[in-house]
LOMIDO-721956 format. One line per field, with one value per residue (C-alpha): residue in one letter; x, y, z. Coordinates in nm, 4 decimals. Layout:
BEGIN
residuo = (a	...);
X = (X	...);
Y = (Y	...);
Z = (Z	...);
END
This chain:
BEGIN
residuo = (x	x	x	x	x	x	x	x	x	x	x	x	x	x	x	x	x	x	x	x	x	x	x	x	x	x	x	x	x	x	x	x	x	x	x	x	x	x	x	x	x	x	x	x	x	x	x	x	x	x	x	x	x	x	x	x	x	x	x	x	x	x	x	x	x	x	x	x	x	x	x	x	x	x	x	x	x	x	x	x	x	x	x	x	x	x	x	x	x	x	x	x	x	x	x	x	x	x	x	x	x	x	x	x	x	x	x	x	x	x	x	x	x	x	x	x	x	x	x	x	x	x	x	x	x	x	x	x	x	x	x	x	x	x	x	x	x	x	x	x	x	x	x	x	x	x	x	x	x	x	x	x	x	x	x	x	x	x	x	x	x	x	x	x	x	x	x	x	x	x	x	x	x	x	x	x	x	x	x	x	x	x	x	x	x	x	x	x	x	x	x	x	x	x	x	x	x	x	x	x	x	x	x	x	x	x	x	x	x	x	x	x	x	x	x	x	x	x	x	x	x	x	x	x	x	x	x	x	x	x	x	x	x	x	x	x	x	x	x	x	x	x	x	x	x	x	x	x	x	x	x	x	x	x	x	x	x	x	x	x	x	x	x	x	x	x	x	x	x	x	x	x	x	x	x	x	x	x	x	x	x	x	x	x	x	x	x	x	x	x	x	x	x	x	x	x	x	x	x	x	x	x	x	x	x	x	x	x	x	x	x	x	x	x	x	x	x	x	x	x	x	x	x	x	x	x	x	x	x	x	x	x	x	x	x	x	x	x	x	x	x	x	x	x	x	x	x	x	x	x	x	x	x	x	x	x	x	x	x	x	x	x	x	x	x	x	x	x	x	x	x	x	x	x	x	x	x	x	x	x	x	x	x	x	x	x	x	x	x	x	x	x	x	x	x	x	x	x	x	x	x	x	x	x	x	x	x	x	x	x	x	x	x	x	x	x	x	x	x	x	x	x	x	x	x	x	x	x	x	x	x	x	x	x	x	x	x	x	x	x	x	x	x	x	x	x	x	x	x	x	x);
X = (-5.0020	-5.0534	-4.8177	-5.1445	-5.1521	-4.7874	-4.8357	-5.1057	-4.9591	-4.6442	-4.8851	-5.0624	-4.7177	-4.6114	-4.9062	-4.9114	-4.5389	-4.5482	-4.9168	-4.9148	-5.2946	-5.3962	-5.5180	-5.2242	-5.4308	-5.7816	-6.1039	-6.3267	-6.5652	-6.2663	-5.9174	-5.6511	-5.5516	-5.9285	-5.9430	-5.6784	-5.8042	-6.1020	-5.9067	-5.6711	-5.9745	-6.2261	-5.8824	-5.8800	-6.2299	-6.1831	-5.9106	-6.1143	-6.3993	-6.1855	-5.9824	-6.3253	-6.1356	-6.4052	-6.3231	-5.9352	-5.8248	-5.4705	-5.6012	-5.9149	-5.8056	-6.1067	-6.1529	-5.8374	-5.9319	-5.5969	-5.5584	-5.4268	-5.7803	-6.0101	-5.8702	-5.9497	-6.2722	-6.3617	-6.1853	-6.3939	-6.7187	-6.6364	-6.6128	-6.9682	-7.0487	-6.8547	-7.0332	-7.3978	-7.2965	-7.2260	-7.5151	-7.7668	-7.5201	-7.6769	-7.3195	-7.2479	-7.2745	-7.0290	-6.7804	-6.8535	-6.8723	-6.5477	-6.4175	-6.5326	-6.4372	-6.0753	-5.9921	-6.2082	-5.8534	-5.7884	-5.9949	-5.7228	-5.5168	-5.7175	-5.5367	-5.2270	-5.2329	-5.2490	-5.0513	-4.7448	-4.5398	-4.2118	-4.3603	-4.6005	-4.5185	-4.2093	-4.1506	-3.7664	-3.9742	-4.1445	-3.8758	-3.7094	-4.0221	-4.0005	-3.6175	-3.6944	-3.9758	-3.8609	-3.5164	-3.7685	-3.9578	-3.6552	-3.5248	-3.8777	-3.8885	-3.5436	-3.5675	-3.8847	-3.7548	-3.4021	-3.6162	-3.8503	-3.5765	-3.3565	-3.5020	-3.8429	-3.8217	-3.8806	-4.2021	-4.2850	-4.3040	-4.7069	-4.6555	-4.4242	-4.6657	-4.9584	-4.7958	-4.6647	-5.0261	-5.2057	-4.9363	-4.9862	-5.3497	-5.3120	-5.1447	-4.7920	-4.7532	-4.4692	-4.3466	-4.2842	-3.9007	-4.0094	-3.9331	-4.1939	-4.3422	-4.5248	-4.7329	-4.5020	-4.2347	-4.3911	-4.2312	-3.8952	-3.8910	-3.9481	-3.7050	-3.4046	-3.4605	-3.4282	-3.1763	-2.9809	-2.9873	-2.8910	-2.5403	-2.4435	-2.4765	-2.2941	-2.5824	-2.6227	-2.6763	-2.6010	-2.9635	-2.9254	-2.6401	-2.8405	-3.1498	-2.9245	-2.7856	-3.1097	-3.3576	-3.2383	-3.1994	-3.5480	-3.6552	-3.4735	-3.6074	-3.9553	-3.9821	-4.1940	-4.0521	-4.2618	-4.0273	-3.6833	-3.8746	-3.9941	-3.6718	-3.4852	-3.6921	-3.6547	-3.2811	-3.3411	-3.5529	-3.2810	-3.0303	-3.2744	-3.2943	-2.9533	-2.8861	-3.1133	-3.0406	-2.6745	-2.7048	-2.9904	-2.8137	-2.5784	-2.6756	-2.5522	-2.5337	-2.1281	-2.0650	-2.3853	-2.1876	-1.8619	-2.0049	-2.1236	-1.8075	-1.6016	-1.8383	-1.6412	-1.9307	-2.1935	-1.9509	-1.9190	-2.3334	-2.3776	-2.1509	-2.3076	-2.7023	-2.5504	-2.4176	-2.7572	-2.9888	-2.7718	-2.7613	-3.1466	-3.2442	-3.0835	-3.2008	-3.5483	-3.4650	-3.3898	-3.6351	-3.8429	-3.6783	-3.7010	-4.0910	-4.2301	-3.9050	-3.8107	-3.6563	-3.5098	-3.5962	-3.4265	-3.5685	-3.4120	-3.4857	-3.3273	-3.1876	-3.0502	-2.7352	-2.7100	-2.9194	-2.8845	-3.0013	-3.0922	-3.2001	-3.4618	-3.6051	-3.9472	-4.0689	-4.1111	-4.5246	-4.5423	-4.8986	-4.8747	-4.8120	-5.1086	-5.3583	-5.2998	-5.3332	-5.6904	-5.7525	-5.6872	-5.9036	-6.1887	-6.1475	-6.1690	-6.4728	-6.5941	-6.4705	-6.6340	-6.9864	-6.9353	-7.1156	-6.8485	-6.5410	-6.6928	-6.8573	-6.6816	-6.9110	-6.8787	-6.7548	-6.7901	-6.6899	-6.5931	-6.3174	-6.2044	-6.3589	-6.2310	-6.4024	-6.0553	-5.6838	-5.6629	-5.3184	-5.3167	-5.4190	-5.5156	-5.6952	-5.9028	-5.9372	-6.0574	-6.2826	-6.4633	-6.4719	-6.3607	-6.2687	-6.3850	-6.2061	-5.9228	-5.8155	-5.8892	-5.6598	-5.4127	-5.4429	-5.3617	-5.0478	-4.9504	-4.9888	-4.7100	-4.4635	-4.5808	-4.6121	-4.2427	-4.1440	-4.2968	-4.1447	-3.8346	-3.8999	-3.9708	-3.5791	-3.6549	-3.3359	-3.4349	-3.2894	-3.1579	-3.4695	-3.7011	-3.5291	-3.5804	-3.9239	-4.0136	-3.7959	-3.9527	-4.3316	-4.2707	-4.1619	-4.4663	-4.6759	-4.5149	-4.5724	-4.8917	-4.9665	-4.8168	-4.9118	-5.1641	-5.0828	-5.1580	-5.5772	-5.4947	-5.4213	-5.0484	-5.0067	-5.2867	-5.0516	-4.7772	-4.9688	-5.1398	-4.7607	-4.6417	-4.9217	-4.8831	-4.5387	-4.5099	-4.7932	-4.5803	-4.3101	-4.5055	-4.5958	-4.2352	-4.0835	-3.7182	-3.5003	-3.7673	-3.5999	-3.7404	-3.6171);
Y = (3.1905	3.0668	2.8099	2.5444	2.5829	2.5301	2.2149	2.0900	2.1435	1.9425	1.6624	1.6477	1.6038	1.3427	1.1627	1.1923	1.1232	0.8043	0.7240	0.4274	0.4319	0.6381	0.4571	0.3741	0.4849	0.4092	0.5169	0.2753	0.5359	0.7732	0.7531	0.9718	1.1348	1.1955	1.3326	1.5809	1.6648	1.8043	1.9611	2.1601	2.2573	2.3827	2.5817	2.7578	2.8315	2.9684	3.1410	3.3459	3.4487	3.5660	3.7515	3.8856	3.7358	3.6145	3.8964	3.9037	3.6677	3.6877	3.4712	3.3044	3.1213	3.0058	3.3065	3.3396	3.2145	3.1237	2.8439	2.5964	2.6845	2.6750	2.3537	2.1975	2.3454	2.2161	1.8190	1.8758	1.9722	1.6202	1.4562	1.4751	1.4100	1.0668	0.9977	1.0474	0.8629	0.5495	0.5881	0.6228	0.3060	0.1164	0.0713	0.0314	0.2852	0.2396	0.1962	0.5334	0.6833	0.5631	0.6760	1.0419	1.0935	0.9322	1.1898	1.4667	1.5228	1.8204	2.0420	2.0703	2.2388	2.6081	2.6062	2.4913	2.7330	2.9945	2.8014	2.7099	3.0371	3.1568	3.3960	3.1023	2.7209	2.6911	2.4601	2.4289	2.3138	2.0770	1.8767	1.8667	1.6634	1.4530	1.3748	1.2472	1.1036	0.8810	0.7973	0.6647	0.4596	0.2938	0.1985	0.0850	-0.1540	-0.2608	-0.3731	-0.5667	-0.7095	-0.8139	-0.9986	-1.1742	-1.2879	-1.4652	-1.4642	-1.5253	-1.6973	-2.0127	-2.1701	-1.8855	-1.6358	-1.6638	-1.5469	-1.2593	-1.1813	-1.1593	-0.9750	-0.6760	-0.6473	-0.6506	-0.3563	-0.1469	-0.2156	-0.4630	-0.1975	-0.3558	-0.5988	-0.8960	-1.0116	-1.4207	-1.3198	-1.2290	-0.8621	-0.5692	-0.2950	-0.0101	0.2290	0.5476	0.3888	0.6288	0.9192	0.7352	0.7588	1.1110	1.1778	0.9785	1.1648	1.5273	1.4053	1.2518	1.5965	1.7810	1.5311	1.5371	1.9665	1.9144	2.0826	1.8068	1.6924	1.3861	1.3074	1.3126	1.0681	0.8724	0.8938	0.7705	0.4415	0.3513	0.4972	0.2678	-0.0474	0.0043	0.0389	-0.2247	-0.4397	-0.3305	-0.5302	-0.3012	-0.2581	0.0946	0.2440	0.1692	0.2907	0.6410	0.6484	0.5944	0.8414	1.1118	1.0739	1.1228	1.4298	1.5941	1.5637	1.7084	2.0101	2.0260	2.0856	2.3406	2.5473	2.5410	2.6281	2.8380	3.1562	3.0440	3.1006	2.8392	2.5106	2.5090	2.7491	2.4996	2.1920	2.3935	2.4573	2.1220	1.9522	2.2235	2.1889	1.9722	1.9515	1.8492	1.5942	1.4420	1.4337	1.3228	1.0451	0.9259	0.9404	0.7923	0.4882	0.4978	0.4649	0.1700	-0.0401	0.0324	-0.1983	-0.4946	-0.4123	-0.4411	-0.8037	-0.9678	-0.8095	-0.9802	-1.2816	-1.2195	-1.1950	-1.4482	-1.6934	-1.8955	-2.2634	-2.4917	-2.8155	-3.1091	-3.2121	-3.5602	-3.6738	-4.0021	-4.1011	-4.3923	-4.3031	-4.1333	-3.9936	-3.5940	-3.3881	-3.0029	-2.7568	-2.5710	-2.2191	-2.1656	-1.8073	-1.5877	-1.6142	-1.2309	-1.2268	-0.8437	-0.7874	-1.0016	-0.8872	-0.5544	-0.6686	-0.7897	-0.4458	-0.2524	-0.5586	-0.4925	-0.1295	-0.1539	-0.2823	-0.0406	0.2603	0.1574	0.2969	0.6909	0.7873	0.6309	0.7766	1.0821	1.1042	0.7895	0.5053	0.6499	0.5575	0.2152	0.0737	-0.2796	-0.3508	-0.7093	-0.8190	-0.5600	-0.2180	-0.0932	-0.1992	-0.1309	-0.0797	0.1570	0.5110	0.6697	0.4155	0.3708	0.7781	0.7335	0.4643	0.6048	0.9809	0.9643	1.2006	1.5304	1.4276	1.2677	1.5908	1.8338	1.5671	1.6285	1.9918	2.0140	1.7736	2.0870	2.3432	2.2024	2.2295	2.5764	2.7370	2.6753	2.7654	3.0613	3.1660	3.0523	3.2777	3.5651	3.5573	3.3257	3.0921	2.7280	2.6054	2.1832	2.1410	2.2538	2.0372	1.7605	1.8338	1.8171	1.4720	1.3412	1.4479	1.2769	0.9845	0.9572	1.0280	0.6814	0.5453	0.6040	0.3749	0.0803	0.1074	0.3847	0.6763	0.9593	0.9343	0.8713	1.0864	1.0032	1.0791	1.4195	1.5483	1.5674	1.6762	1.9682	2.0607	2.0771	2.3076	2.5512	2.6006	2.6337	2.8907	3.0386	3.0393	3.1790	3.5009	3.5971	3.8853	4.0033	4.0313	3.8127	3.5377	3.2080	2.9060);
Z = (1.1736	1.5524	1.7381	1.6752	1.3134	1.3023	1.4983	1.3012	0.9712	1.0871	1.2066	0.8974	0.6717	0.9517	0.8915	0.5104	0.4534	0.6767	0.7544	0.4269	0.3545	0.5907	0.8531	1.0590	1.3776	1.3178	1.5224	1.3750	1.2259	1.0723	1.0519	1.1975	0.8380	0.7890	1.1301	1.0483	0.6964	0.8424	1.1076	0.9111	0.7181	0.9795	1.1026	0.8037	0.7746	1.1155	1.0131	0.7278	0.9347	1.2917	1.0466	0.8737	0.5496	0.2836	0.0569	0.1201	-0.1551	0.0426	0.3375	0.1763	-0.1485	-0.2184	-0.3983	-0.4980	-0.9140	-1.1237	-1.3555	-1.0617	-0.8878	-1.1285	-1.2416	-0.8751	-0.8559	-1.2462	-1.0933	-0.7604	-0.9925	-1.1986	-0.8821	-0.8056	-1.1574	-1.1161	-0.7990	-0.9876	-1.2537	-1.0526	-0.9133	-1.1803	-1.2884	-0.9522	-0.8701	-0.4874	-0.2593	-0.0474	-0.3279	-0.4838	-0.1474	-0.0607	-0.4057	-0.3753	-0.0784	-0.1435	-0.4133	-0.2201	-0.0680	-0.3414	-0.1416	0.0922	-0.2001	-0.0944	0.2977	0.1696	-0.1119	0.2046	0.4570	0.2007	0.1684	0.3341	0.6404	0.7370	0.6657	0.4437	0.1756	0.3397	0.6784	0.4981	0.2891	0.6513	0.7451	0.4257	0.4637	0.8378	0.7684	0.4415	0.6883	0.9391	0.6980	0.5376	0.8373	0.9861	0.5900	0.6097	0.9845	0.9375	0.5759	0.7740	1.0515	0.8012	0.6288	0.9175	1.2416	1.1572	0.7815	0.8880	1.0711	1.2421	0.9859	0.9994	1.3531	1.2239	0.9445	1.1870	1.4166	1.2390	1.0114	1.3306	1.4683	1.1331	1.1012	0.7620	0.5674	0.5232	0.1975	0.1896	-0.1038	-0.1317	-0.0544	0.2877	0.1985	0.2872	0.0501	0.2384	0.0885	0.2706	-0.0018	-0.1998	-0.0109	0.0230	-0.3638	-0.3467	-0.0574	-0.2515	-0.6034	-0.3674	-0.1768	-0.4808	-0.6701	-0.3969	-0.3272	-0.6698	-0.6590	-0.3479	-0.1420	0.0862	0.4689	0.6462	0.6087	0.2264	0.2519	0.4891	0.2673	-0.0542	0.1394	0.3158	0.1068	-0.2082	0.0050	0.1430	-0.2117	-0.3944	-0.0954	-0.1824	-0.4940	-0.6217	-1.0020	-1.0448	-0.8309	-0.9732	-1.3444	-1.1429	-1.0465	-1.3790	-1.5441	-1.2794	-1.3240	-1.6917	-1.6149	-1.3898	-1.6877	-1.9604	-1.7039	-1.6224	-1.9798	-2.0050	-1.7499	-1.7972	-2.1726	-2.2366	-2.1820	-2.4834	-2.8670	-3.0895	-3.0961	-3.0918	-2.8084	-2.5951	-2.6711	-2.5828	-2.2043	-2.1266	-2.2306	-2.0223	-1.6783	-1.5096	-1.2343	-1.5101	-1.6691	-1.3349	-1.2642	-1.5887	-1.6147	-1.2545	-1.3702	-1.6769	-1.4590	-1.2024	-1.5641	-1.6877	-1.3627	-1.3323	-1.6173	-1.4225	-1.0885	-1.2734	-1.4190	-1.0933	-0.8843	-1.1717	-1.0927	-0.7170	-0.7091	-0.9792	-1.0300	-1.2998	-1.2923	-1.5337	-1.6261	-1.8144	-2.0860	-2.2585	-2.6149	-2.7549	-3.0646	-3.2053	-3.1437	-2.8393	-2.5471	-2.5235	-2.2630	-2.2449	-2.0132	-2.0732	-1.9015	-1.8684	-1.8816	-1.6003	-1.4974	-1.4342	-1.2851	-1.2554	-1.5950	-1.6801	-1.4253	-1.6049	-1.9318	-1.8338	-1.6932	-2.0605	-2.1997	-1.9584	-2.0117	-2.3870	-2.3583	-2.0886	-2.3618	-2.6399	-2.5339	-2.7071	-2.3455	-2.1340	-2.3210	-2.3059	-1.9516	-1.7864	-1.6345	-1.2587	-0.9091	-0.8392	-1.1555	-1.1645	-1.3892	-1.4782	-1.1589	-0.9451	-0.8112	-0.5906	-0.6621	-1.0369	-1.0118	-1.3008	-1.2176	-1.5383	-1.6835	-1.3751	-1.4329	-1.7993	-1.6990	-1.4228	-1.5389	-1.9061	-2.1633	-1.9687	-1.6083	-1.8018	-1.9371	-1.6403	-1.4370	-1.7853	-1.7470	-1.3941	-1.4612	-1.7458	-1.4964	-1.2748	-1.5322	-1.6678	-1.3684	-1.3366	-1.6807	-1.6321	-1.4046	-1.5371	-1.8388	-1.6459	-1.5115	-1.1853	-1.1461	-1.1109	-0.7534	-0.6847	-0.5351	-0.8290	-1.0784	-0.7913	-0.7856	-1.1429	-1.2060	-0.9196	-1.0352	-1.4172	-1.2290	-1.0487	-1.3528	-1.4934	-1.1598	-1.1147	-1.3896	-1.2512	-0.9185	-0.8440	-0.6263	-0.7923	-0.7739	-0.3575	-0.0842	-0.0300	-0.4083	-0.4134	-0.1351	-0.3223	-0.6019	-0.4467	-0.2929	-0.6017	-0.7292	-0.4459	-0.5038	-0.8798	-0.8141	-0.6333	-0.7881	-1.0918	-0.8736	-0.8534	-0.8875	-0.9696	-0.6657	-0.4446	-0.2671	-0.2476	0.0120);
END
């Protein structure tokens, strides 16, 4: 691996971890991410044929067939299907275009699957990356969130507002509180659940500690509710495999109960995820609060004998919640034709009015590409998990960071269906990272260290 591969690899995670939708830096015709998606591919293609590589499955994965690949190339197959689909539906070109090409971002899966090892481009070099690059986007949030808040929440907060949209090219979102949620959130999310696990195993840096403050400020500021549920069930995941791993070696249910009560390090984490789950809940209530309101009003009746007054509430007009619910409506009625459950109705599908911003990834996925896509997307979501249990089964001792990992992917799964990331590129990267290294962690053997 040469010193502009290295380079290029770190640009592309840059990009990805804090780029928002991609299109931070924009050429009119393409975008910088899309500029170095087909970068780091033609790099690898030229990798393959100076090396005279298209039969060495080491260097050219494209060849290289596991489950993890043949799952991409059956997605990337159902991909085009999608695309003819809408089509033949005379939905609009530039809408299924834009959708194939949007989730075309698995290809990248075959250099990365090359790239992504220990000797070339570590996975320790790139949660470095992550960790900096989640810091810098928390403090970028949290900075713009404090300013729109006092120096510029009065009249001039349209001129704040256009500003900072017109810096970062429309791609920042604020909330009626003034606060700021930024697609890159997504990776602050990830970068607190690592960084989390790793200061409660006391394996932490002053980034991690940094990460924890900042990181959940910039989120709580976000008012983005799917985050502090990702979160709550990633904490839930790193328990479930905290248990495990501390009492599989044990036989019986007595002497298993015995050891967790006696690790004085897992009573501690325990009773702290414990207390993190609980306060969750309430963060999610006034965030509620924060972004739709509520107010009271006085209501008077009179009687003949005296006048009485009351206050009463009125409920919480949650206009996410019911744009939503007229998405599952819509899609109900999209899913009832046997050809469109089984086949999906295509790219370019308008759903409840809408052809982008669904807001809720898999049914989007069901709906465009049904039954068939649905459960190769499924399938692929398996394969994460298996790859590591296999390995685990095989004697390979789950590290801080692959318990951090998993929580942090079934977080995003419930994520994903609240506010979709998952059939984008800033969720597909972390996706197809995940894939490589589970892989990889798969083809272990005994005695082989990992980072």
């Amino acid at each position: 691996m040469n010193k502009f591969e290295k380079i290029l690899l770190s640009l592309f995670f840059i990009e990805l971890f804090v780029g928002g939708g991609g299109r931070l830096i924009d050429f009119h015709i393409v975008s910088i991410r899309q500029v170095l998606f087909l970068l780091l591919l033609a790099t690898f293609v030229v990798r393959i044929i100076k090396e005279k590589a298209i039969f060495n499955k080491d260097i050219n994965t494209f060849f290289r067939l596991n489950p993890v690949s043949i799952g991409i190339y059956a997605l990337m197959g159902w991909f085009v299907v999608s695309s003819l689909i809408g089509l033949l539906h005379h939905h609009p070109r530039g809408a299924v275009v834009q959708a194939f090409f949007r989730v075309s971002f698995f290809v990248l899966y075959f250099p990365l699957a090359y790239y992504i090892s220990k000797d070339r481009f570590s996975v320790k070099r790139i949660i470095t990356i992550l960790k900096y690059s989640a810091l810098a986007v928390a403090i970028f949030t949290i900075t713009v969130s404090l300013l729109g808040k006092t120096v510029f929440s009065g009249d001039n907060f349209q001129s704040f507002y256009d500003f900072m949209n017109w810096m970062m090219n429309d791609d920042l979102y604020f909330r009626p509180s003034n606060s700021v949620f930024y697609k890159s959130h997504f990776y602050v999310l990830v970068a607190l659940i690592i960084s989390l696990n790793a200061i409660l195993n006391k394996k932490f840096t002053k980034v991690d500690i940094a990460i924890l403050i900042l990181g959940s400020f910039s989120l709580i500021w976000s008012e983005t509710r799917g985050f502090l549920l990702a979160f709550m069930l990633s904490v839930f995941m790193i328990i479930v495999l905290d248990v495990k791993v501390l009492v599989d070696p044990l036989k019986g249910l007595s002497r298993k109960l015995q050891i967790l009560v006696q690790s004085k390090q897992f009573i501690k984490k325990f009773v702290i995820l414990i207390v993190i789950m609980v306060a969750v809940p309430f963060l999610y209530q006034n965030m509620t609060l924060d972004r739709f309101g509520s107010s009271t009003v006085d209501q008077s009746s009179t009687t003949h004998v005296k006048k009485h007054k009351k206050k009463v509430t009125k409920e919480v007009n949650d206009v996410s919640v019911n744009a939503r619910m007229k998405f599952i409506v819509a899609s109900k009625d999209i899913l009832k034709h046997p050809t469109n459950l089984v086949f999906g109705s295509g790219y370019g599908t308008t759903i409840a009015g809408r052809i982008t911003g669904i807001e809720m990834s898999f049914l989007q996925i069901l709906v465009e590409q049904g039954i068939i896509g649905f459960a190769t997307w499924v399938f692929l979501f398996f394969i994460v998990y298996y790859n590591y249990y296999a390995a685990y089964r095989k004697g390979y001792k789950l590290t801080t960071l692959d318990i951090s990992f998993m929580a942090a992917f079934m977080g995003i799964l419930l994520l994903t269906n609240i506010n979709p990331f998952i059939n984008n590129p800033i969720g597909i990267g972390f996706f197809l990272m995940l894939l490589v290294v589970s892989q990889n962690k798969k083809q272990f053997k005994l005695n082989e260290e990992f980072e």
